[in-house]
Structures are given as structure tokens and as C-alpha cells.
C-alpha positions as CSV (number, residue, x, y, z in Angstrom):
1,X,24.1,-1.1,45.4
2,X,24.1,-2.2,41.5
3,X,27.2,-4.8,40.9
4,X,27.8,-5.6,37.4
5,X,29.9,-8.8,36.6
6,X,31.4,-8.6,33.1
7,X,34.3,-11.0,33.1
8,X,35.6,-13.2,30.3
9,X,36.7,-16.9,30.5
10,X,39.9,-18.3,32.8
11,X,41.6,-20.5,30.1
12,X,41.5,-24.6,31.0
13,X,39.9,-24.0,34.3
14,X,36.8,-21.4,34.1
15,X,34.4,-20.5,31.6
16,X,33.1,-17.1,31.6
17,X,29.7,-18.0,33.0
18,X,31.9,-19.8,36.2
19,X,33.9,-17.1,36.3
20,X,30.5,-14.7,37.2
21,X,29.0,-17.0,39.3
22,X,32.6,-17.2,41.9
23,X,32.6,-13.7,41.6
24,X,28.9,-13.4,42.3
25,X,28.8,-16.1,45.3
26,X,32.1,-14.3,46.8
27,X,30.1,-10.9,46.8
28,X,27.1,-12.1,48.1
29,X,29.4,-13.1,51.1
30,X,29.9,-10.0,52.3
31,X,27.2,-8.0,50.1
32,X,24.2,-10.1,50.4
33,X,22.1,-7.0,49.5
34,X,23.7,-5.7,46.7
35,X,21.9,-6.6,43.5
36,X,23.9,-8.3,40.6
37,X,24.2,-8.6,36.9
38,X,26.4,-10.8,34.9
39,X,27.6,-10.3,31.9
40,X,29.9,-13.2,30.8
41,X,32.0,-11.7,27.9
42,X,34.5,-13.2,25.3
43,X,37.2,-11.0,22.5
44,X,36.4,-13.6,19.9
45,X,38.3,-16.5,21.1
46,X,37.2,-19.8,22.9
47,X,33.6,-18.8,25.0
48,X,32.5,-16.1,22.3
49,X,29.5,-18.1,20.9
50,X,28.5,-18.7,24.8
51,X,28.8,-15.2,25.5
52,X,26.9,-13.7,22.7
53,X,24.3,-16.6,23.4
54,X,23.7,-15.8,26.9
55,X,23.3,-12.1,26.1
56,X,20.8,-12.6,23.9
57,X,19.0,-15.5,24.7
58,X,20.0,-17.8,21.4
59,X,19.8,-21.1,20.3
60,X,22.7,-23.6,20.4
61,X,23.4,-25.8,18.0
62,X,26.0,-28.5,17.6
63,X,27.5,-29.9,14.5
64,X,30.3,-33.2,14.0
65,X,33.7,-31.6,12.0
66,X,36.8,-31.9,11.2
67,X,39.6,-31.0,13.9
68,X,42.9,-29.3,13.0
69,X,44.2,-32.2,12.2
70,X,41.5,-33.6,10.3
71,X,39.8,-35.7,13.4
72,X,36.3,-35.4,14.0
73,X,35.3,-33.1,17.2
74,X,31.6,-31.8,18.2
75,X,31.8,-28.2,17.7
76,X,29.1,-25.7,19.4
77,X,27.7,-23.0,17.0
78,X,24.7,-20.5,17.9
79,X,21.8,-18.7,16.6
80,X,20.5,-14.9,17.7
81,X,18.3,-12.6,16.2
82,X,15.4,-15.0,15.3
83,X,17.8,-17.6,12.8
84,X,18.8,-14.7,11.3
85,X,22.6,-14.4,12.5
86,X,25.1,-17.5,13.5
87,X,27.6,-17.0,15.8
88,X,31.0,-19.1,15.4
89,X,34.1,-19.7,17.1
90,X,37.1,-20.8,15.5
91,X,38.3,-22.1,18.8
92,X,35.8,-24.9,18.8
93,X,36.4,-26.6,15.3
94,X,40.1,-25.2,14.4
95,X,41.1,-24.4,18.0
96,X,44.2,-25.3,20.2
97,X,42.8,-26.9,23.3
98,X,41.7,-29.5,20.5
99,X,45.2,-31.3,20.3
100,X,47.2,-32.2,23.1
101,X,50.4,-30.7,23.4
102,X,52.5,-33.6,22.3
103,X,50.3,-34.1,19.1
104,X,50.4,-30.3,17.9
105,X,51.3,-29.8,14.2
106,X,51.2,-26.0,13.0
107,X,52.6,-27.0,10.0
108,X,49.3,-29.4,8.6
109,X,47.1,-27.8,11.0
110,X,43.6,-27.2,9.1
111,X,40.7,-24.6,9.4
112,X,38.7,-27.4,7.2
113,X,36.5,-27.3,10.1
114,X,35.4,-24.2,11.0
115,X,34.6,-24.0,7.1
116,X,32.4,-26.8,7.5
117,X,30.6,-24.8,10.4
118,X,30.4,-22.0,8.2
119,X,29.0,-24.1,5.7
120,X,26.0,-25.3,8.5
121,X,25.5,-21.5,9.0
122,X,24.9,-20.9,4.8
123,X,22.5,-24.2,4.7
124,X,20.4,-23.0,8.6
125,X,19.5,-19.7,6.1
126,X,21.2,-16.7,7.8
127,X,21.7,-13.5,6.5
128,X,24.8,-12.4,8.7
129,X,27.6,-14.7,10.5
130,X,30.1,-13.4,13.5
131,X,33.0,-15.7,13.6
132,X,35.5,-15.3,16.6
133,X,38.4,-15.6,15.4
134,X,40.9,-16.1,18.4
135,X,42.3,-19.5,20.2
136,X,43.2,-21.3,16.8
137,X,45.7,-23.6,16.5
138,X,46.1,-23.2,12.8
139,X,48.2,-20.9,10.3
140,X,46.8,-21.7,7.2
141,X,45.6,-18.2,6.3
142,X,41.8,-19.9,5.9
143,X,42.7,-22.0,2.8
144,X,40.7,-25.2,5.1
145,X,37.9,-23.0,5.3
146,X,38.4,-22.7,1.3
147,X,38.2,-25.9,0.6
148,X,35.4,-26.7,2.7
149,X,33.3,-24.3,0.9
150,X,34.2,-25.7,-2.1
151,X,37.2,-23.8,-3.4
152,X,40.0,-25.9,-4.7
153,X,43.6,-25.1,-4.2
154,X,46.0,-26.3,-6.8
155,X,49.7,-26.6,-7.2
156,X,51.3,-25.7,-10.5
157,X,50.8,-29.2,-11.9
158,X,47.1,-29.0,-11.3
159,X,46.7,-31.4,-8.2
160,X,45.2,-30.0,-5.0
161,X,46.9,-29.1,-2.1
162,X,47.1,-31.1,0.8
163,X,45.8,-29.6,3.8
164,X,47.9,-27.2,6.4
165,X,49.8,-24.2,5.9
166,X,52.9,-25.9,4.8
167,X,51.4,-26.9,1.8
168,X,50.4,-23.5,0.8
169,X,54.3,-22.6,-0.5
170,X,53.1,-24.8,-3.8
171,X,50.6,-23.0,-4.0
172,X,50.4,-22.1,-7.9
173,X,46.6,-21.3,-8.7
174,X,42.8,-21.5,-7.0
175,X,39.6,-22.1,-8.5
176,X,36.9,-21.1,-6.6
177,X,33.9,-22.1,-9.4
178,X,32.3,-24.6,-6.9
179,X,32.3,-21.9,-3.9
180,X,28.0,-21.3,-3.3
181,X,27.1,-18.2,-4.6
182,X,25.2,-17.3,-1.4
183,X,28.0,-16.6,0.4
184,X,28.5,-13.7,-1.2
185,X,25.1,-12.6,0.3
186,X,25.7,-13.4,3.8
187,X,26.8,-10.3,5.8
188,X,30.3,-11.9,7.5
189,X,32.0,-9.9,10.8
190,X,35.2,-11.6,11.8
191,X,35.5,-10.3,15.7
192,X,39.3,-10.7,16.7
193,X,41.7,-9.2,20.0
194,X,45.0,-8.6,17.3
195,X,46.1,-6.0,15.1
196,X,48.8,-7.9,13.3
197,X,49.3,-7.9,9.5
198,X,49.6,-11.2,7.2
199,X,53.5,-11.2,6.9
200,X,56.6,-10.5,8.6
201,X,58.2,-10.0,12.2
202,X,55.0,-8.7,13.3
203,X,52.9,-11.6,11.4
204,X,51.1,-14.4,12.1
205,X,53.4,-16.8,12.3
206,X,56.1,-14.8,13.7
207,X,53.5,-13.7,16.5
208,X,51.4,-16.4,17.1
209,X,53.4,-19.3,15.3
210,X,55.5,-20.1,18.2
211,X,52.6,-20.3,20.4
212,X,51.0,-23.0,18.2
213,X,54.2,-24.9,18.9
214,X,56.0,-23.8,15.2
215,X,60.2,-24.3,15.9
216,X,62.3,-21.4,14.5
217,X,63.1,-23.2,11.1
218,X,58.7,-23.8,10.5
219,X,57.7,-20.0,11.8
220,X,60.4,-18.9,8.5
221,X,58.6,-21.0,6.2
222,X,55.5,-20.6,7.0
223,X,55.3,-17.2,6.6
224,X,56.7,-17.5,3.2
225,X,54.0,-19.7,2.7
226,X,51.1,-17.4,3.5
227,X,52.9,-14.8,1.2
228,X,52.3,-17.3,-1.5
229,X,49.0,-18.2,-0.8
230,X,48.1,-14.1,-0.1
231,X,50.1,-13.6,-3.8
232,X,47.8,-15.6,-5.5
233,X,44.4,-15.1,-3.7
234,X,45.5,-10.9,-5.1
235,X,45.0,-12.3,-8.5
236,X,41.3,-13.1,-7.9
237,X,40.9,-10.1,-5.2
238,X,43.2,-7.3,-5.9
239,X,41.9,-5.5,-3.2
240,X,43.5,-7.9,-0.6
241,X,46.1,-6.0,1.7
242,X,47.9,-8.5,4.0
243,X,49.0,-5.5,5.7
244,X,45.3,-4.5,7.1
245,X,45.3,-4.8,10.8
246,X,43.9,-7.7,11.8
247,X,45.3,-9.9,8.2
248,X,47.4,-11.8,10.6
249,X,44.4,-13.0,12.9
250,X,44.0,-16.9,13.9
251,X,46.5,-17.8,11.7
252,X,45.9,-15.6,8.5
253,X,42.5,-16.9,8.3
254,X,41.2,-13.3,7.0
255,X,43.0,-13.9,3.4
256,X,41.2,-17.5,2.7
257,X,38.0,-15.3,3.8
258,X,38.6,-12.6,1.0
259,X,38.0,-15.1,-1.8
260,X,34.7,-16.3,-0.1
261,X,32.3,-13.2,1.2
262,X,33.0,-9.9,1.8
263,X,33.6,-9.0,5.5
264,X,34.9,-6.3,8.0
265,X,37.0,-6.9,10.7
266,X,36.0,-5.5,14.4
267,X,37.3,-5.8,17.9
268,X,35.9,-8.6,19.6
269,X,34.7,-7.1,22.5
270,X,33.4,-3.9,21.1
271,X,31.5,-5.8,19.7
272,X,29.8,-7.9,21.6
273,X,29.3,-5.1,24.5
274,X,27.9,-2.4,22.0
275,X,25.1,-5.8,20.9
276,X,24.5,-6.0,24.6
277,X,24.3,-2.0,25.4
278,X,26.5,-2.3,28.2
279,X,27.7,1.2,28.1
280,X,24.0,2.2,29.3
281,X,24.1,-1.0,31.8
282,X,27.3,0.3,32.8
283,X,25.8,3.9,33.3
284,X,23.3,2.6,35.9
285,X,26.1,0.5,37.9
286,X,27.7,1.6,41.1
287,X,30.8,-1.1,40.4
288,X,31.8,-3.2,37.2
289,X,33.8,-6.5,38.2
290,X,35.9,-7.9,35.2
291,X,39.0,-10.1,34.8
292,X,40.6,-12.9,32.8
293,X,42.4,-15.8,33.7
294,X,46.1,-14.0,33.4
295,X,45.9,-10.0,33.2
296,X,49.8,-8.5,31.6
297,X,50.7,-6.0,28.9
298,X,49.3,-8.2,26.4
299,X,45.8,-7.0,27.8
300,X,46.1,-3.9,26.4
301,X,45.5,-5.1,23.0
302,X,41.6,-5.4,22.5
303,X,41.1,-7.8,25.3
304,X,38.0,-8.5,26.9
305,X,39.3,-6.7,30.3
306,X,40.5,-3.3,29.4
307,X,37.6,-3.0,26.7
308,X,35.0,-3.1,30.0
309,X,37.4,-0.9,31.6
310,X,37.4,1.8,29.2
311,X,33.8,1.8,28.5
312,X,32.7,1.6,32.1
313,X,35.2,4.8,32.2
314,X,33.6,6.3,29.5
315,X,30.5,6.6,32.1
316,X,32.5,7.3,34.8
317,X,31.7,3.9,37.0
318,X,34.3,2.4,39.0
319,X,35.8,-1.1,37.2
320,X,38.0,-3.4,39.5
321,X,39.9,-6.7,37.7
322,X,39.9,-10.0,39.4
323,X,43.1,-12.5,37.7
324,X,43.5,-15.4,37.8
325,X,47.1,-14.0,37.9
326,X,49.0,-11.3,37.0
327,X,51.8,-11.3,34.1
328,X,54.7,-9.3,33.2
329,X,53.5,-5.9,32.5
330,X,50.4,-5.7,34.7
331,X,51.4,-2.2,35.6
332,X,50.6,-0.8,32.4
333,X,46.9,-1.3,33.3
334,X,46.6,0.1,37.1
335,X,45.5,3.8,35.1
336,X,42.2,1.5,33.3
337,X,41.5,0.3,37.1
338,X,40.3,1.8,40.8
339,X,41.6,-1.7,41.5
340,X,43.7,-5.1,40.6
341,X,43.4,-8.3,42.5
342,X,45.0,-11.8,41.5
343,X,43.2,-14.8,42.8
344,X,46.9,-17.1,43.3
345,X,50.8,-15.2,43.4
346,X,53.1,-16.3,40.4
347,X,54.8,-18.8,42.7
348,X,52.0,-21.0,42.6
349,X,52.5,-23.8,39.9
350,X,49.8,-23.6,37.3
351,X,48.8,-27.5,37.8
352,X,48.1,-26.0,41.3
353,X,46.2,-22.9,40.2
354,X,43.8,-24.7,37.6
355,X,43.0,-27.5,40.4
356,X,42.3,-24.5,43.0
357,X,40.7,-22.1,40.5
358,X,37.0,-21.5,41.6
359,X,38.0,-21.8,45.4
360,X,40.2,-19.1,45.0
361,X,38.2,-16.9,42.7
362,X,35.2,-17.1,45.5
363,X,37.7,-16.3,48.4
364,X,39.3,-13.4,45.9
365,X,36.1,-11.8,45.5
366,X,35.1,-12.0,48.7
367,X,37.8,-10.5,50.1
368,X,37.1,-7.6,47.3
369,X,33.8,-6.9,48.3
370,X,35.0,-6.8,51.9
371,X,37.3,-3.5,50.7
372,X,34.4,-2.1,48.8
373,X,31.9,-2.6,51.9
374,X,34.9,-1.0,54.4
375,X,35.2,1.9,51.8
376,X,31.4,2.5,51.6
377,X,31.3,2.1,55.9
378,X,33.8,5.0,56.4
379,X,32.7,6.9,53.2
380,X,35.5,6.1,50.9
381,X,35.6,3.5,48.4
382,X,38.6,1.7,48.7
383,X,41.2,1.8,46.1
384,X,43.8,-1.0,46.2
């Protein structure tokens, strides 16, 4: 029997790598035959640069920048295809699990950072850069990443802008004549899980602000701000359209991006399991095993989960989830799966969960592979 282990990270307890190996070690309880492949996975949030790393065998690289709020942080970056492509996260210069709760500012929140990544990517000589764009803490529709490259954001008296998206309503002009010219020769695909445009109720900061701890009054303004700063970036690059699915990803980030190469924007974990060829792995499998740490109705929208299920549908191979939990809406995805498992109940207090988090996963999947083995002993694989 051919298992295949494609799961993506369980946020603040299990990267995607831990998350194969419990799945793998509960398996091998009750399978000890069977013979496994893991394929940790990521949709272009926090993990993507591990995922795309392990896949194909890269090199890692670390690099000291700036935080979202301007802090220094040591932020992992990646190499494949020979030095030729970098592979970034936002998530590990710009992203949310940077700041503690209590110290969370959406409003001067940076992407300064991840610019300065990108910048380590243009000096190491690549010719094409993947940049995950999920798990950021900012909304500053890229304008850090602007002025790390060397772009300069000015107000209408001339002076620069200070950092964070709140700034950007001041916005009266940019000059990008110190941006590199080689960026415009670097191939750049930003891999993201959302659809959502720049502006408005289905916007960045309407979405996603309130996540990033924006109040009612801040999620308003900002978004008026991001207008601004999308207004004026149309002067340089009329072909900016904040309503573009995607715009709205990490924050806005895809407008500050527009004045620096030219890009495309693709589903995360397309992506990264058409580089790996896992419809053919998937082809050869008798099971796929994926999961993330909380599956709902939000994991209908690009995430790393249904995007193994449908593919390992595509080719007609069984796909069972393993949760961490399940989330309002869950039902919407018992069609993508033969079956659904959740490693805790909702009743268990996250604190609880995080502690208990690779126990559980082991005894989950054990207990999975226990149903799979009785379906196989009486001739029926078992759907729960």
C-alpha cells in the first residue's frame, strides 16, 4: 500500500514537516508495511519557503531585517533551481506571529522587511523570485517593500512618508528613480490562498484588517488609505486594477509590487504541487492524507487542503483530512473527502490543544489507519 502525506502546517503548534512525521508515526502503528511519502505543503503563508525547500532539495538562507514594526528579526529565505529562483515568505519578515498580541499595530505595521529580503534575493543573482504572500501582519499595500528597494514615498510637501499604512492617506506623489533596474528583470510570482480586491467591504482591510487587530474606526481609514496610495501608484502604472483578484492579498501588498517588477499572481498551492508533480505522485497512491491545523468554510478558498483534495480527485485516489479541529462550515467539504477526522473536539481550550498537539495528531492518525486497515480486511475501505 502507497500512503502519501501532503499536509500543511498546524498554526503555533506544528510545522508541516511535524505534521507528516505524527501522521506518518501514527500509520506506521497500525500499517507498519505500507510505504510512505511526505509531502509537507504550504498556500503561501508561514512554512511555504520550507515546503518548496524540502521538495526540491534547496538551500536555506537566513538574513537580519526589519520586523513590522521596524525591530530586527532573522528571517529564513531559500534557494531552488541551482541559485536561479529565491523563495520568500512574507510571514517571516512582515508576519503576525512576529508581534505579540498586546504589541500589534496595523496601523504602522511595515513590509520594510520583506523588501529588504527581496532585495537579498536581487544581490544572490536570481532570475525568478516566489514570494508567499499569506500570514502578514501588515496593510500597507507593499509601500515598505517600496521603500526598501529604494522608492520614496512623499507627501504633498515633499517629505517622505513615515512607515505603515496609516501614513499612506498623505500620500501625494512617489519617485521611484533610485528603485534597481534589475528588478524589472527578475521574473516575480506572488503565490497567495485569497481572491479579494484592494478596496472595499470585500478588501483588505475590511477582510483581513480586523484579524491583524485593526478596531472599526482604523479598518475605515485604512482602506481609504490604500485607495490613495493605489490612486497614485495608477499615475506611474495605469494598468494597475485594485479590483484583480488577489489586489487585496497580505495587506494590499500586490499594488506596492506594480511599481517594482512585473508579476502574476497564482494560487499558492497550485503552485507548489504542479513544481512537485504531485498529480502523477498522486496517480500512483492508494491513499492521500492531508489536513491543516483548523479545517471550516474558509478552506474552500485556495487552501492547502482542498487543493490536495481536488487534485488527488482529479486521478481518482482516495484523500482523507486530519484537523487539528474542525470550524464552522466543515460540512461544505465532506463532498472533496472519503473522510474528515479532527485530532481534539471544539470544547477543548486551545491553550490545551497547542500543548497536546503532536500526541493527539499520532493517536488521530492511528486510529485512521486502523479504519483504512478494517476497510481493506473485510474488502471495503472505510468511509467515515
Amino acid at each position: 500500500m502507497k500512503i502519501i502525506i501532503a499536509p500543511d502546517s498546524y498554526k503555533e503548534s506544528l510545522t508541516a514537516i511535524q505534521v507528516a512525521d505524527c501522521i506518518e508515526q501514527g500509520f506506521r502503528q497500525v500499517l507498519p508495511d505500507a510505504h510512505y511519502l511526505k509531502l509537507p505543503l504550504a498556500d503561501g503563508g508561514e512554512g511555504t519557503v520550507d515546503a518548496f525547500l524540502y521538495a526540491l532539495k534547496g538551500e536555506e538562507r537566513y538574513s537580519v531585517v526589519a520586523n513590522p514594526l521596524g525591530e530586527p528579526v532573522v528571517a529564513k529565505w531559500g534557494l531552488v533551481d541551482n541559485g536561479h529562483t529565491a523563495v520568500i515568505e512574507m510571514a517571516s519578515a512582515s508576519g503576525l506571529q512576529l508581534i505579540p498580541p498586546h504589541r500589534r499595530d496595523i496601523a504602522r505595521a511595515t513590509t520594510f522587511g520583506t523588501g529588504q529580503l527581496l532585495k537579498e534575493a536581487v544581490e544572490a543573482g536570481v532570475r525568478k523570485i516566489i514570494l508567499g504572500l499569506g500570514g502578514s501582519a501588515t496593510n500597507d499595500g507593499g509601500a515598505g517593500m517600496v521603500q526598501a528597494l529604494g522608492g520614496k514615498l512623499l507627501n504633498y510637501q515633499g517629505q517622505e512618508l513615515e512607515p505603515g499604512g496609516d501614513a499612506l492617506s498623505n500620500i501625494g506623489r512617489i519617485d521611484l528613480s533610485g528603485i534597481d533596474p534589475r528588478l524589472k528583470k527578475i521574473k516575480l510570482i506572488l503565490a497567495c490562498d485569497v481572491n479579494s480586491p484592494l478596496c472595499g467591504v470585500d478588501g483588505a482591510s475590511h477582510v483581513f484588517g480586523p484579524q491583524k487587530g485593526a478596531s472599526e474606526v482604523q479598518v475605515a481609514a485604512l482602506d481609504e488609505a490604500l485607495d490613495s496610495f493605489c490612486r497614485v501608484s495608477s499615475e506611474l502604472k495605469p494598468e494597475i486594477n485594485p479590483d484583480f483578484p488577489g489586489m487585496g492579498a497580505a495587506g494590499g501588498s500586490p499594488i506596492g509590487l506594480s511599481l517594482l517588477f512585473d508579476y502574476e499572481i497564482r494560487p499558492g498551492i497550485k503552485m507548489l504541487l504542479e513544481t512537485v508533480q504531485a498529480k502523477r505522485m498522486f496517480k500512483s497512491a492508494d491513499f492521500v492524507i492531508t489536513g491543516e491545523g483548523r479545517m471550516d468554510a474558509q478552506t474552500l478558498s485556495g487552501k492547502a487542503p482542498i487543493g490536495v483534495a481536488r487534485l488527488a480527485r482529479s486521478v481518482h485516489t482516495p484523500v482523507l483530512g486530519i484537523a487539528g479541529s474542525f470550524g464552522q462550515g466543515v460540512e461544505a467539504l465532506q463532498d472533496s473527502f472519503l473522510g474528515l477526522y479532527a485530532t481534539v473536539s471544539d470544547s477543548v481550550p486551545l491553550s490545551v490543544a497547542l500543548m497536546h498537539a503532536e500526541k493527539n495528531l499520532v493517536q488521530t492518525s492511528a486510529s485512521v489507519a486502523s479504519a483504512i486497515k478494517l476497510g481493506f480486511d473485510t474488502g471495503t475501505p472505510a468511509n467515515t
